[in-house]
C-alpha positions in Angstrom: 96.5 95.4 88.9 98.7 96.8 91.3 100.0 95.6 94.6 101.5 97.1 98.1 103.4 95.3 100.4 104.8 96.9 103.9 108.0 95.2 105.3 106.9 92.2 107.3 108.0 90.7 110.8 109.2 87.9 108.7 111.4 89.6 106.5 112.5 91.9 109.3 113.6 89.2 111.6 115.4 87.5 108.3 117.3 90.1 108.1 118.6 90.1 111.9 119.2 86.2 111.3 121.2 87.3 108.2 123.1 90.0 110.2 124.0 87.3 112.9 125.2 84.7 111.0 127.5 87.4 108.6 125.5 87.0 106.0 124.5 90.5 103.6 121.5 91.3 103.7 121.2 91.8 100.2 122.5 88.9 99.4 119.8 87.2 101.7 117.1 89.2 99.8 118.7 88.0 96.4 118.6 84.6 97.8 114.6 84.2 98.7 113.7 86.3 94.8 115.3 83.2 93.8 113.2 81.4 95.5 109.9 83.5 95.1 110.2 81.7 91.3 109.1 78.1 93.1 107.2 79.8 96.1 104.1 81.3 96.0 104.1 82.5 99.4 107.5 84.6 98.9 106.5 86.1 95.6 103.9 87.4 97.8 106.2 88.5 99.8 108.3 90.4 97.9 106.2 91.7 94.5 106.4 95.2 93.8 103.5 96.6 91.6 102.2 94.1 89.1 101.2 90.2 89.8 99.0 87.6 88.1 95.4 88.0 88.5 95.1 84.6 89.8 97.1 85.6 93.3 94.8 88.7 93.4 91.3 86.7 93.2 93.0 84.1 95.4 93.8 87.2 97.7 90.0 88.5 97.2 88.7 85.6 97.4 90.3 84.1 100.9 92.4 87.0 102.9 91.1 90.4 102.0 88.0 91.3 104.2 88.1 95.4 103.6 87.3 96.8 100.6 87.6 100.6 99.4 85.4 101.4 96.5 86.6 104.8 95.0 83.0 104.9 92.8 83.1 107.2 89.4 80.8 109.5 89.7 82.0 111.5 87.2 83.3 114.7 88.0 82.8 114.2 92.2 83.7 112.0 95.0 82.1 108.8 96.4 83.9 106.5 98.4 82.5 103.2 99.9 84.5 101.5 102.6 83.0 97.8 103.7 84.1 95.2 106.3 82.4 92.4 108.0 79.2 93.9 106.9 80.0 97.1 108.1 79.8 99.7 105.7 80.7 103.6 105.5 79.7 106.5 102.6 82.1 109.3 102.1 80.5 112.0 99.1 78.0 110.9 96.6 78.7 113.0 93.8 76.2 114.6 91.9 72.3 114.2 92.0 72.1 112.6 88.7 74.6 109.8 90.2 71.7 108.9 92.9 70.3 105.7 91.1 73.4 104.2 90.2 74.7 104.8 93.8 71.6 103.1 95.0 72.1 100.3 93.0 75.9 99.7 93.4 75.4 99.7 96.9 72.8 96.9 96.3 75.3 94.7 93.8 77.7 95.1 97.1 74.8 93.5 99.6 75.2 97.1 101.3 71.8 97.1 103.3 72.3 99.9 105.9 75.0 102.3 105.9 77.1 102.5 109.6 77.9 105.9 109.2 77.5 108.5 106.1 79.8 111.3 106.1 79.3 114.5 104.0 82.6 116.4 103.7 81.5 119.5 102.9 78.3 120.8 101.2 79.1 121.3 97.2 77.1 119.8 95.1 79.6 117.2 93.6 80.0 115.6 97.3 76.6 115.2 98.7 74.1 116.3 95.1 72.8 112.6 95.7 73.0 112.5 99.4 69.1 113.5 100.3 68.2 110.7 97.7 70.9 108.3 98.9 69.2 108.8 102.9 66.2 108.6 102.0 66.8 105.0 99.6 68.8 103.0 102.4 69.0 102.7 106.6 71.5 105.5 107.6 72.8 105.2 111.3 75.0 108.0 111.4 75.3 111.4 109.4 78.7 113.2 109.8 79.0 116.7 108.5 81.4 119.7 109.1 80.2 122.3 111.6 80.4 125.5 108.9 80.0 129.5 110.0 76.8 130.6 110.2 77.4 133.0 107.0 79.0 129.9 105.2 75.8 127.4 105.4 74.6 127.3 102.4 71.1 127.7 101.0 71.1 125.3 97.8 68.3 122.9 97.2 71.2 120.4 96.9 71.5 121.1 100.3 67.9 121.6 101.1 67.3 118.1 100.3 69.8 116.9 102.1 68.2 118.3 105.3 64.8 117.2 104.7 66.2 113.7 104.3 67.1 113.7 107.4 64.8 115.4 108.8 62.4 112.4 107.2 64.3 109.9 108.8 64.8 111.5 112.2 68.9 111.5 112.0 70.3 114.0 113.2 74.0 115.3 112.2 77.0 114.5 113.9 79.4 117.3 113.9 82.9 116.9 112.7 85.3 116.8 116.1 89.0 116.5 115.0 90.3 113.9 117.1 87.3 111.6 117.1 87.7 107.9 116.6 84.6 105.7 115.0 85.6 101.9 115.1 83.3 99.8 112.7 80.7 97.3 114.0 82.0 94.2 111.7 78.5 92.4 111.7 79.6 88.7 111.2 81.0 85.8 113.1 84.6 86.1 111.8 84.6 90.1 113.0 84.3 89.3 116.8 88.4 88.0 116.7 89.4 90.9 114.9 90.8 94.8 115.7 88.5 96.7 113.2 89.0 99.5 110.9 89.0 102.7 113.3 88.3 106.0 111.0 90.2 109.3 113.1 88.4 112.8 112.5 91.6 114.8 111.5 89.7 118.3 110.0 88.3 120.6 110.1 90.3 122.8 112.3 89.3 126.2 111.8 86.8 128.5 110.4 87.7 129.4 107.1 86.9 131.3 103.8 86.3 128.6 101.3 83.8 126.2 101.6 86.7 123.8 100.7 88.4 124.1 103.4 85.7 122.8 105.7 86.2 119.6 104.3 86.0 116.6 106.8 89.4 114.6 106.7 89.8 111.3 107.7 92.2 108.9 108.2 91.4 105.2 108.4 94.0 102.6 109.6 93.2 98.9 109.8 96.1 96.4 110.7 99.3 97.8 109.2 97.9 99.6 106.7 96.5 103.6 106.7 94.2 105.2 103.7 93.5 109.1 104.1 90.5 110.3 102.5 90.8 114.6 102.1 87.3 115.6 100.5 88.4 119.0 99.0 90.9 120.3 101.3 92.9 122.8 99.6 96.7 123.9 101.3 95.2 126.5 103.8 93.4 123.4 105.8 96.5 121.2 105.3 98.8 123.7 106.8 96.6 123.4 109.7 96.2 119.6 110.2 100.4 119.6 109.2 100.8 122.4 112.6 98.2 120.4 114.4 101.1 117.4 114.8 98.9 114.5 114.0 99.8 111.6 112.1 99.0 111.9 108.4 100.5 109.2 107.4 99.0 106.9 104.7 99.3 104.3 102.5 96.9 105.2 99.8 95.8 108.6 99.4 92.6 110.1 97.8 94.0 113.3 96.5 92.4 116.6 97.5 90.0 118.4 95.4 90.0 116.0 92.5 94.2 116.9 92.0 93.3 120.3 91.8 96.8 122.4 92.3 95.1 123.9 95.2 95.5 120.9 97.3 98.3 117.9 97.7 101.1 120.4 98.3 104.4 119.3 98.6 104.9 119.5 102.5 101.7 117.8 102.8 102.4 114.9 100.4 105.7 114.3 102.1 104.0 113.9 105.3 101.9 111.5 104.0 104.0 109.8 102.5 101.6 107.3 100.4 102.9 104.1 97.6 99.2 104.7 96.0 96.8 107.9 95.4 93.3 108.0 93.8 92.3 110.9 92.0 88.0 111.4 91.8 87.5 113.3 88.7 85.3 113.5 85.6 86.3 112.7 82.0 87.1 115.8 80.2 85.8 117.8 83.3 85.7 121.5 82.6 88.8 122.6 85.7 91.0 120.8 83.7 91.6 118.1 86.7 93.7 116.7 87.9 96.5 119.1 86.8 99.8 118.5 85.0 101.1 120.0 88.2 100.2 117.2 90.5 100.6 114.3 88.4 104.0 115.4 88.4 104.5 116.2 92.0 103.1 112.6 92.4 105.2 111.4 90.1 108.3 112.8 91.8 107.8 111.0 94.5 107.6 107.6 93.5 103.2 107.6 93.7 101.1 104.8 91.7 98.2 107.1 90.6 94.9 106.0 89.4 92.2 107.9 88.3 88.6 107.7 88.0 88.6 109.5 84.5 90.9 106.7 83.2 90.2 104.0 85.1 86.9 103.7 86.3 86.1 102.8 89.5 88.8 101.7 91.9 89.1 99.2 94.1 91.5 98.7 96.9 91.6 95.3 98.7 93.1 94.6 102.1 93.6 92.1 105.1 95.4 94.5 107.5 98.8 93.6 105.8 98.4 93.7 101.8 97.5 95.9 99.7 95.7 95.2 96.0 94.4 97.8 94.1 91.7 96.6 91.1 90.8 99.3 88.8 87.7 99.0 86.5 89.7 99.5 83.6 93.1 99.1 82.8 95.4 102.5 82.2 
């Protein structure tokens, strides 16, 4: 189990108090590790990566009220993002993941889906989408606008249109710059700021279906997750030029850590403690290459994987961050 915790006001203003009454500021920090052994509270405070599991289902169980669900799907993407009763579908992986969707999302007591958002139309991302809108209430379906010569005539896709077209939703084009602020549907949600999920791509027309990919970024509280579909380094350049903030604190890396995405400028720019890859066990492309785990690696990233660890699960209240994978690495 892994944890991440940004710099609080607390420990910010400590630090001031430290500064004015000539006290290091290391030394102050060496002073509350101390006492983090007899305090609960400040071993929150100040825990790196690993704590017991009975401060993460205390965490669960009584602060964290958004969850990120990074489902395995195998060799594809699916991400489920709940709060308040709000919930939101990025991907669905292939069609043969369709049941087991359908039934995760009723373990989760997901009964409509807010918004549903296809990145871009390959197989691995929306292959259960026509059977995922027609098993569930959709409100909202967002899609990348594609070039005419680029809309593609698969069944996979086929179906996802007549899913629609059955329910009478129609899609919502991708418009960079476009904010969606989740509905929470319970009592509790009316005093809060909610999650807000920013369009950030596509930007251009492009050659690769890839590139099309719908990127968002998602900030709740002090905390930022980027979600990048398959968005190889030709669409990053152009969200990098664009100026807007990239910034995250967990990462779902780019075409399943594909060297053709997460390149070095971007990742900096990101700047993220934790990154999911979505890929398939023993997947035929050979992701997520040796080439990425390093670059991750390099720069200080936790990494966990779908191949490895199952599904993933990252907990928040606005200010921690836990991350539960389904199996340990």
């Amino acid at each position: 189990m892994a944890q991440r915790k940004k710099t609080s006001s607390r420990s910010r203003s400590s630090a001031k108090a430290a500064q004015g009454l000539g006290i290091s500021p290391v030394l102050l920090f060496l002073l509350i590790l101390m006492g983090a052994a007899f305090c609960f509270s400040s071993y929150l405070e100040f825990g790196d990566t690993e704590v017991p599991a009975s401060a993460v289902n205390s965490f669960i169980d009584k602060d964290a009220d958004l969850e990120i669900h990074y489902i395995d799907v195998g060799q594809g993407d699916c991400s489920l993002i709940k709060w308040e009763g709000a919930a939101v579908l990025i991907d669905c992986g292939e069609r043969e993941n369709s049941d087991k969707i359908l039934d995760y999302l009723k373990k989760q007591d997901v009964k409509k889906l807010d918004i549903v958002i296809a990145t871009h139309p390959h197989s691995d991302h929306i292959g259960a989408m026509g059977d995922i809108i027609s098993g569930i209430d959709v409100e909202r379906v967002i899609a990348p606008k594609v070039s005419a010569d680029k809309t593609p005539t698969t069944k996979t896709y086929e179906r996802f249109l007549t899913a629609l077209q059955d329910k009478a939703l129609k899609l919502t084009a991708a418009k960079p710059g476009t904010v969606y602020a989740l509905a929470g549907k319970t009592a509790s949600s009316m005093d809060k700021q909610p999650p807000k999920l920013e369009i950030l791509a596509p930007l251009a027309d492009y050659d690769d279906l890839n590139d099309y990919s719908v990127v968002i970024r998602m900030t709740y509280g002090d905390t930022s997750y980027l979600f990048t579909g398959d968005a190889e380094t030709k669409a990053e350049k152009d969200i990098l030029n664009s100026g807007t903030d990239v910034s995250a604190d967990v990462l779902k890396a780019g075409h399943h850590g594909s060297s053709t995405s997460t390149s070095e400028k971007f990742l900096e720019a990101v700047s993220p403690d934790i990154c999911v890859i979505q890929c398939g066990t023993g997947n035929s492309y050979g992701h997520p290459h040796a080439e990425i785990l390093e670059r991750l690696e390099g720069f200080g990233v936790k990494c966990f994987r779908n191949d490895i660890n199952g599904t993933i699960i990252v907990y928040s209240d606005g200010d921690d961050i836990f991350v539960v994978p389904e199996k340990e690495q």
